[in-house]
C-alpha positions, 0 to 999 in steps of 0.5 A: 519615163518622161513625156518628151525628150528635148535635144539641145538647150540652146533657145529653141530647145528651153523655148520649146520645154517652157511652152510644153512645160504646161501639158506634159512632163518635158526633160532637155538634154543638153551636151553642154555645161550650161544652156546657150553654150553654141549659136545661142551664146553667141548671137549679135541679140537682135530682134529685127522683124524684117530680116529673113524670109517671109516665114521667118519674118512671120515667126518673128512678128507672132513673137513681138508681144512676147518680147515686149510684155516680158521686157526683154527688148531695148531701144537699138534701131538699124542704120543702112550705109552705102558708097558709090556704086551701091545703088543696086545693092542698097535698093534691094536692102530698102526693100528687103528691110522694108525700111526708109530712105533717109539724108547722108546728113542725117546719116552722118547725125547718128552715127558721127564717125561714118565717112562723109563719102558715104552716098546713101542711107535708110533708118528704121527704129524697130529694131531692139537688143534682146535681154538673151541671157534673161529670155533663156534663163526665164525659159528654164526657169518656166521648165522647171518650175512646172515640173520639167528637167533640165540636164546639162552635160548630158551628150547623147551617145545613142537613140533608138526608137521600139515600140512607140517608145524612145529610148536616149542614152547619155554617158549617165543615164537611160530616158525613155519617151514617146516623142523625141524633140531634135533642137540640136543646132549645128548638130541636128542631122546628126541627131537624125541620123542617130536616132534611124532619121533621114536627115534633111541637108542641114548646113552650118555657117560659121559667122565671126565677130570682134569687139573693139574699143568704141571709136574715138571715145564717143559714147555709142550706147544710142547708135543703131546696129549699122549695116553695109548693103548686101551684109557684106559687114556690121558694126553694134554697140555691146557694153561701151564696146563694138562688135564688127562682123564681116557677116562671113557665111563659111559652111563648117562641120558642127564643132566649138566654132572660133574665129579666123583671123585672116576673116576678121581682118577682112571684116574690119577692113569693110568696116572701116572703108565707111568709117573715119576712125581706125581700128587700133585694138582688137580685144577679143575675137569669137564665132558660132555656126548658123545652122540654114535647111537647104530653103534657109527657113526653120523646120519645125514639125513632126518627121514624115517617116516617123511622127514621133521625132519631131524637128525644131532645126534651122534657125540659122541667124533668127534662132533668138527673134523667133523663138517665142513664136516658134516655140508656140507654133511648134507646141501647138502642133505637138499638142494638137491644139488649134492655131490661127498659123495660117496654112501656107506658113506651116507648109513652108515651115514643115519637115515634109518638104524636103 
């Protein structure tokens, strides 16, 4: 018998085990071979504390020491663009961002292969890449070091919960605990639903990406992340390559999501009305499902029916940038510690209210 049972090892599930890790006996099921197959594997690894809404924002900044101690951010920086008749759109994302407005000229400086009909643009160098590989392999690595399991290739086929107890099956063993941990990403209702749960209206969106040869030869290991207004598509350096997204939100049923073509065409297309140099090659194509709650914030706390499941859902596009505050927020409920979270944020992240 273990402590807890944690469902899903994407970053919110080996995030959480690592800080339970310390106080108790934790055991991750993950479906599977490997941590950070789904959403986790496949995130644009951005940490961009403005982006989101304001309870995100907030588990975002709790976790910027987190980051910045453990080494895992690099210089990236975020560059806005719009065209004529944008003005609208790119004053709500100058707010949203909480970002600065800043020259065509010196828009143009940063990224040489924008259009020069581009008409406005704002700048902010807080934003970084995220070492994910290293911030989840050192999350497991913490697990298990304190004594914790992590099992790959370990689907759940059915969860009952008698006794105080809850009793997991796996297609190779029995666990039993006395609180279960939902960290299932896209799958998440389901595992509600297995386990006796209400689920909460959970929605997966599938959000697309192509890698492309750098443009024109440049060297574009310095450009910022570059945005259109509205998130209508984004362009980010990765490896000597660039990644485009036409940030394409089409809601999906939990699966292996894969790119459509048809979508990516329409990305790049966006992509290159601001740009001068063509798109010629496409090298590869992928996607993952960004799970949003109905409020499109994360739901972290204990169920309202049953206090003994305990949800760590909805990380949508911000699984990544919260995880170490989310992990410690939510640890700190389990484990009924004392938070200086103040009140209104842990309203807005708390399952009962749905």
């Amino acid at each position: 018998m273990t402590d807890i049972i944690i469902i899903g090892g994407g970053i919110a599930g080996i995030s959480l085990a690592a800080r339970l890790s310390d106080h108790a006996h934790v055991t991750v099921l993950e479906t599977e071979n490997a941590l950070g197959y789904h959403a986790s594997g496949r995130s644009a690894a951005l940490y961009e504390p403005n982006y989101g809404a304001p309870s995100v924002n907030a588990l975002s900044r709790m976790g910027e020491r987190y980051f910045h101690d453990g080494g895992y951010l690099s210089d990236r920086g975020f560059l806005l663009v719009a065209q004529s008749g944008e003005d609208r759109a790119f004053e709500k994302d100058l707010n949203d961002l909480n970002t600065t407005e800043i020259s065509v000229e010196d828009a143009l400086q940063i990224v040489p292969i924008l259009k020069p009909s581009i008409t406005r643009a704002a700048y902010h160098s807080g934003a970084y890449d995220i070492d994910t590989d290293r911030l989840i392999q050192d999350f497991a690595k913490q697990t298990r070091s304190n004594g914790g399991e992590v099992v790959t290739g370990a689907a759940v086929t059915r969860s009952d919960f008698a006794d105080g107890v809850w009793t997991v099956h796996t297609s190779d063993r029995v666990l039993q605990a006395p609180t279960l941990v939902n960290a299932a990403g896209a799958w998440a209702d389901e595992i509600a639903k297995l386990s006796g749960i209400s689920p909460i209206g959970l929605t997966p969106y599938r959000r697309s990406f192509a890698r492309v040869p750098a443009p024109g030869g440049h060297d574009i290991s310095k450009w910022p992340i570059f945005f259109g207004v509205g998130e209508t598509w984004y362009a980010k350096p990765d490896a000597g390559k660039l990644l485009i997204s036409p940030a394409d939100e089409d809601a999906a049923t939990p699966h292996d999501a894969f790119a459509d073509d048809m979508v990516i065409a329409m990305g790049i297309d966006r992509y290159q009305q601001h740009v001068t140099e063509e798109v010629t090659r496409v090298e590869t194509t992928w996607a993952g499902l960004r799970t949003f709650a109905p409020d499109r914030t994360l739901v972290l706390g204990r169920d309202a029916g049953n206090p003994s499941f305990v949800w760590c859902a909805g990380q949508g596009g911000y699984g990544f940038q919260t995880a170490p505050g989310a992990s410690q927020f939510l640890a700190d409920v389990m484990l009924g510690r004392v938070s200086d979270v103040d009140a209104e944020l842990v309203a807005a992240l708390s399952p009962h209210r749905f």
